[in-house]
C-alpha positions as CSV (number, residue, x, y, z in Angstrom):
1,X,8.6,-190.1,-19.1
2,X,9.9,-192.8,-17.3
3,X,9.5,-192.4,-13.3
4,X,12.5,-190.6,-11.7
5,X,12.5,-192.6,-8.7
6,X,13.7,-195.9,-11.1
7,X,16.0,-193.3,-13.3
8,X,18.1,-192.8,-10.5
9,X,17.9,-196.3,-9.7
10,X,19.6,-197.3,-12.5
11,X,22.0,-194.6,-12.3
12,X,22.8,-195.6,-8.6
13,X,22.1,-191.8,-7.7
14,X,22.0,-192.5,-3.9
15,X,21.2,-189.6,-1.0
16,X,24.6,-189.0,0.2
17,X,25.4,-187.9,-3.2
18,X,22.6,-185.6,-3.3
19,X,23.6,-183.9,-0.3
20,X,27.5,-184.2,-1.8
21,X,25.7,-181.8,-5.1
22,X,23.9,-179.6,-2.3
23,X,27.1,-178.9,-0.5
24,X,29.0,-178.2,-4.0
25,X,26.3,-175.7,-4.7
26,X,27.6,-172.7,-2.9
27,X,30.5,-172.8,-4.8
28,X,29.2,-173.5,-8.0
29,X,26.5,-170.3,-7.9
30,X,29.5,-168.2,-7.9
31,X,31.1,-169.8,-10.9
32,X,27.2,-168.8,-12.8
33,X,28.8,-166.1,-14.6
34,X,31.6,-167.5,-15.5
35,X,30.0,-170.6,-16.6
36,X,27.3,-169.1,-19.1
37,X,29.6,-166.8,-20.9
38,X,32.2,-169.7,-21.3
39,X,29.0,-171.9,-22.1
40,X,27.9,-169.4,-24.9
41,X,31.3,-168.8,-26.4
42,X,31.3,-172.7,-26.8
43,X,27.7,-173.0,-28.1
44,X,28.6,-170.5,-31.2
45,X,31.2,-172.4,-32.7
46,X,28.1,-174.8,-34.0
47,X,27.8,-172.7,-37.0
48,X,23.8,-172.8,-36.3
49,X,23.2,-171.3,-33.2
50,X,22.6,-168.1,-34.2
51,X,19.2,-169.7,-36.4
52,X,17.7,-170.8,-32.5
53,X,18.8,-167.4,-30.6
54,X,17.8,-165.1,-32.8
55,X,17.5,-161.9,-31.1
56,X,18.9,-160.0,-27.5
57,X,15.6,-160.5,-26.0
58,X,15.9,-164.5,-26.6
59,X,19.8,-164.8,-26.1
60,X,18.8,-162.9,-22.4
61,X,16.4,-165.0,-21.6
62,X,18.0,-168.4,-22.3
63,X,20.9,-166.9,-21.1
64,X,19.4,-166.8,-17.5
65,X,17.6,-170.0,-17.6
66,X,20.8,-171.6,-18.4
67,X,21.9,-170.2,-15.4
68,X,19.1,-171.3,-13.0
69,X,19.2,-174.8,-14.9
70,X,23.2,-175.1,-13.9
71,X,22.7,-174.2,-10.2
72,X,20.0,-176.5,-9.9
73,X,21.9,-179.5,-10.5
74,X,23.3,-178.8,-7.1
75,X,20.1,-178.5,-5.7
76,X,20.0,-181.7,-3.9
77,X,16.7,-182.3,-4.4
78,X,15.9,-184.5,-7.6
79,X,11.8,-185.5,-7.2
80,X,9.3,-185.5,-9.8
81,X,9.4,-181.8,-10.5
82,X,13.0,-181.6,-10.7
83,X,12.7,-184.1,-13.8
84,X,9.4,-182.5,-15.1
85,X,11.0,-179.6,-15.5
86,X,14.2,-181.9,-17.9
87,X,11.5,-182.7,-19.3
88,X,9.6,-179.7,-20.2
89,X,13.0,-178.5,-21.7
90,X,13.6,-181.6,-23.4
91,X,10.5,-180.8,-25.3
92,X,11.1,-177.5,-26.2
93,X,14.6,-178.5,-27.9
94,X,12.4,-181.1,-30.5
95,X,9.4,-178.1,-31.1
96,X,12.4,-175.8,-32.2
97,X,14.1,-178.5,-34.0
98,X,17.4,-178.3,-32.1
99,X,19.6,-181.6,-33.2
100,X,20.3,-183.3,-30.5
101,X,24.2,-183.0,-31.4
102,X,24.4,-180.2,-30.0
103,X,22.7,-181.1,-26.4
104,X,25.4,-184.2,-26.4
105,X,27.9,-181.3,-27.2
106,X,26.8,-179.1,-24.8
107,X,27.0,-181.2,-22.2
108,X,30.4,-182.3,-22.6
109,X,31.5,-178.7,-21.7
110,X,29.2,-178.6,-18.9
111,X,31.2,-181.8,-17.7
112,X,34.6,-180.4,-18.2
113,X,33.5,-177.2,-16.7
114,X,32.1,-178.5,-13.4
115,X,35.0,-181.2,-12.9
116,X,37.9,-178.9,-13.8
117,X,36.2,-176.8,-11.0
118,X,36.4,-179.5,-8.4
119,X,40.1,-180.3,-9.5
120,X,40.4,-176.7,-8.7
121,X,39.7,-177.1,-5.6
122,X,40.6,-180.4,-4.4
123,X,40.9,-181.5,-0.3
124,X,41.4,-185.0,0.3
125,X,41.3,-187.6,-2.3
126,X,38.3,-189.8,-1.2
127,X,35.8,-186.3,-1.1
128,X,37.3,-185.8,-4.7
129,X,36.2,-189.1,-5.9
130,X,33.0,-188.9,-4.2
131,X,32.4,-185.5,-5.9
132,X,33.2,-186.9,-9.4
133,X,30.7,-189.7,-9.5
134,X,28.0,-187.5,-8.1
135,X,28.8,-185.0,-10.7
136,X,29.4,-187.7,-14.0
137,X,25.6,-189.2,-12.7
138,X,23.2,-185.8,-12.3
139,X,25.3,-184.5,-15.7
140,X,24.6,-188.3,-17.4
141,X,20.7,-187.9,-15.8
142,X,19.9,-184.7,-16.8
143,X,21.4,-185.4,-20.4
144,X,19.3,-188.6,-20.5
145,X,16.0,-187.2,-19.5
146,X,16.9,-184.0,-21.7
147,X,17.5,-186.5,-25.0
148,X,14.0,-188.9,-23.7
149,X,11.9,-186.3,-25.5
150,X,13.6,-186.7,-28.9
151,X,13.4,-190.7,-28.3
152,X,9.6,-190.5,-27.4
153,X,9.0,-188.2,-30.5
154,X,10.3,-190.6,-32.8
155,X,8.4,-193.4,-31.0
156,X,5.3,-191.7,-31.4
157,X,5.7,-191.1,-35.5
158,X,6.2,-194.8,-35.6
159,X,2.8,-195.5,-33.1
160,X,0.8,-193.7,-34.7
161,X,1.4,-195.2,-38.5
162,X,-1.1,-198.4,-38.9
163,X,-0.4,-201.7,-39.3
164,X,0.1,-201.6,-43.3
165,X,2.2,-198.0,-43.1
166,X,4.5,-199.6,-40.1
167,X,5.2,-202.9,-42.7
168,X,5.8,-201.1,-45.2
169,X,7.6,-198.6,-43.7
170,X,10.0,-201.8,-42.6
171,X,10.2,-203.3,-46.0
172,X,11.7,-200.1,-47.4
173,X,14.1,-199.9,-45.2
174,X,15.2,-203.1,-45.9
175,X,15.0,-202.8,-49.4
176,X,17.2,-199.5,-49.2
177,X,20.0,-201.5,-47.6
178,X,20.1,-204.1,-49.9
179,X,20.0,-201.6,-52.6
180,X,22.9,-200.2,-50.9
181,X,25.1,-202.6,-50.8
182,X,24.2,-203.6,-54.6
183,X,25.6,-200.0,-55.4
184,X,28.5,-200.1,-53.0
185,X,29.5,-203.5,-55.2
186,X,28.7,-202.2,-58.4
187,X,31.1,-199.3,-57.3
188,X,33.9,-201.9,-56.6
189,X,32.7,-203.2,-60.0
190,X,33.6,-199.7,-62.1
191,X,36.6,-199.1,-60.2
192,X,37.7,-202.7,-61.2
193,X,36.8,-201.4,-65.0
194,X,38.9,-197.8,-64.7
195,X,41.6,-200.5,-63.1
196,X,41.4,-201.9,-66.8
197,X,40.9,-199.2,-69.1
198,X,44.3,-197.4,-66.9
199,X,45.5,-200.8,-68.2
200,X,44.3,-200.7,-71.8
201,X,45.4,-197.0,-72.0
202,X,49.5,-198.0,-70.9
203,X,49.0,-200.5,-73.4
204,X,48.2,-198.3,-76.0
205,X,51.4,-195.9,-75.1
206,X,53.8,-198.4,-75.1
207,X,52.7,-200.7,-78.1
208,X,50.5,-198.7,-80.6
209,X,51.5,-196.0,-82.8
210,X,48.7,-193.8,-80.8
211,X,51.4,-190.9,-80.1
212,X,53.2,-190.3,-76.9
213,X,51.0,-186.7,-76.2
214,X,48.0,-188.3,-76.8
215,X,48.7,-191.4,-74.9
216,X,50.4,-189.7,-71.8
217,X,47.0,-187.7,-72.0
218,X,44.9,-190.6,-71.9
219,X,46.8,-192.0,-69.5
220,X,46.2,-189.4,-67.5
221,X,42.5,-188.7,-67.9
222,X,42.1,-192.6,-66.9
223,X,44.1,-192.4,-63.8
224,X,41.8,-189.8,-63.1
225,X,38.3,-191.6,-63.5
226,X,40.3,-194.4,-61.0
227,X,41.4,-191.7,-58.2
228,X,37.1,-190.5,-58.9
229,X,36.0,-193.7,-58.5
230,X,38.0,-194.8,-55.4
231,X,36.7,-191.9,-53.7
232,X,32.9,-192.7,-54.7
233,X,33.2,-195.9,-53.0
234,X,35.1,-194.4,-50.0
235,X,31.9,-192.1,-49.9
236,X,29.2,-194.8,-49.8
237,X,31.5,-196.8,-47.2
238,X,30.7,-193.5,-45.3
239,X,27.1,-194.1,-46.0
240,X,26.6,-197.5,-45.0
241,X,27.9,-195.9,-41.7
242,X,24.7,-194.0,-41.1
243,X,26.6,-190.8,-42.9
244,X,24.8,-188.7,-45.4
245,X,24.7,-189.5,-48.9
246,X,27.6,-187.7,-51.0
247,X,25.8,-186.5,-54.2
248,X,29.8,-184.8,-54.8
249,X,31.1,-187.9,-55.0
250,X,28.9,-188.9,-57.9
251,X,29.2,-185.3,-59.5
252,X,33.0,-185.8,-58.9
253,X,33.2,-188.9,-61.1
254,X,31.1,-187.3,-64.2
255,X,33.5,-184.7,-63.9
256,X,36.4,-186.7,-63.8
257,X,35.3,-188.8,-67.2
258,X,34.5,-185.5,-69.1
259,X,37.8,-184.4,-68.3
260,X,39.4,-187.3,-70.0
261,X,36.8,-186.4,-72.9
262,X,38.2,-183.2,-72.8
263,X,42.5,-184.2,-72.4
264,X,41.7,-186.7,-75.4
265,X,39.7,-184.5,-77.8
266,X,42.2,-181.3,-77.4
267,X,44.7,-182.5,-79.9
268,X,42.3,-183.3,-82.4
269,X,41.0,-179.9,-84.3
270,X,38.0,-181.7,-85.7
271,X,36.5,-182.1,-82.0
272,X,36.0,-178.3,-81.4
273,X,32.3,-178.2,-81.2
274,X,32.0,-181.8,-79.2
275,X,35.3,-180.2,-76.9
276,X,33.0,-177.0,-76.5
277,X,29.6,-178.9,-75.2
278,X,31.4,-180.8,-72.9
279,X,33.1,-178.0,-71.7
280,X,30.2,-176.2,-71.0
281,X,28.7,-179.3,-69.0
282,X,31.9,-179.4,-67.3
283,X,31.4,-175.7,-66.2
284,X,28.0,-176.6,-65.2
285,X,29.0,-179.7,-63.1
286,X,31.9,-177.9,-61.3
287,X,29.2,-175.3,-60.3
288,X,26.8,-177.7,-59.1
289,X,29.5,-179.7,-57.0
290,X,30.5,-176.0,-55.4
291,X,27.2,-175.5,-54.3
292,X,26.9,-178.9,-52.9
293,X,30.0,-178.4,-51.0
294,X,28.8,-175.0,-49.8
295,X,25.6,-176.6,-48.6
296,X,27.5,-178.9,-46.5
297,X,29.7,-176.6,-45.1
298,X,26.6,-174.1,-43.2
299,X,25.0,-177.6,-42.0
């Protein structure tokens, strides 16, 4: 950990706002009870909470260290155990496995709860201002010693890989982004190809004698596999973002082009048994994309 005396260097965390914390203190212990139960009604809206507090025993006990933990960053004194203590807690959020979305969340209500307070109770405007920057730095320094552990514990995969696993490690990193934007071009590629076969297909409707239900149906089917394809490649744009990969998307566009299998092939009576199989890989595919979409949903 880095030493708290140069933490609150950088931060400009001077004495007079330590004593401006200590003063705010008083006030603040009485809003403890308050603050944890609007604190906890905030922190189950994750979805996941439940999976780290799993019991009444647990939910009590974090319940009351969140509650010393708040009245301490009044405390107005911030020395080495002050931070080893951030620390200490810092490291118990990466054993559990607690992402560290929801300490960035978290904090922003601890923010909002602790300045609404002070607009609450506002006296003249320069001890307001003063009271706001000493608040936006201990809430910005305890989130940043709170986060260091999950920033060390990636640091110390990387360290301890050898010379050969840290290179190669590199070079298929690099390898995956150039093989990502091959596949985000080859995207632009297809969807340039259903363009055309939408094309061919109007073509068809208009100057063969390929029958206005079949042709409105093909039509149809293609303008399908285009809408499918537009939304792979808005799905991979989202990947080259740093989002997850969209397997959906992919399962999406298969189902798309079986459907037009499926619009083309149901005026014909000598398809039944092809219309069938694809039907039942349709099934199966619309199935697999729900699960996929539950999946996301509880993450």
């Amino acid at each position: 950990m880095q030493q708290y005396s140069s933490l609150k260097t950088h931060y400009k965390f001077t004495d007079e706002e330590a004593k401006i914390l200590l003063d705010l203190q008083p006030r603040m212990e009485k809003l403890a009870d308050k603050f944890i139960n609007e604190f906890y009604d905030y922190i189950w809206q994750f979805g996941e909470t439940s999976k780290f507090l799993r019991d009444e025993k647990v939910i009590a006990h974090h319940r009351e260290k969140i509650k010393e933990w708040f009245v301490s960053l009044f405390c107005g004194k911030y020395d080495m155990s002050y931070f080893m203590v951030l620390y200490k807690i810092g490291e118990i959020h990466v054993k559990i496995g607690l992402p560290t979305h929801y300490v960035n969340s978290s904090f922003t209500f601890v923010r909002t709860f602790i300045l609404e307070s002070i607009e609450e109770n506002f006296l003249n405007k320069e001890q307001h201002l003063k009271e706001i920057k000493a608040v936006e730095k201990i809430v910005d320094i305890n989130l940043d010693v709170l986060t260091s552990s999950y920033r060390e514990e990636e640091l110390g995969k990387f360290l301890s890989l050898s010379k050969l696993e840290k290179t190669i490690l590199s070079n298929l990193k690099k390898f995956n982004s150039y093989i990502n934007f091959f596949l985000a071009c080859a995207l632009v590629l297809v969807a340039f190809f259903a363009i055309g076969l939408f094309v061919y297909d109007i073509y068809l409707l208009f100057f063969t004698d390929i029958g206005i239900e079949k042709g409105i149906l093909t039509v149809l089917g293609s303008l399908l596999v285009l809408w499918a394809a537009t939304e792979l490649i808005h799905e991979e744009i989202n990947h080259l973002q740093g989002k997850g990969f969209a397997i959906g998307a992919f399962i999406m566009l298969a189902m798309a082009a079986l459907i037009r299998k499926i619009l083309i092939y149901s005026l014909s009576s000598e398809k039944s048994e092809e219309l069938l199989a694809i039907g039942a890989v349709l099934v199966g595919l619309a199935i697999a994309y729900w699960l996929v979409g539950a999946k996301r949903k509880s993450l």
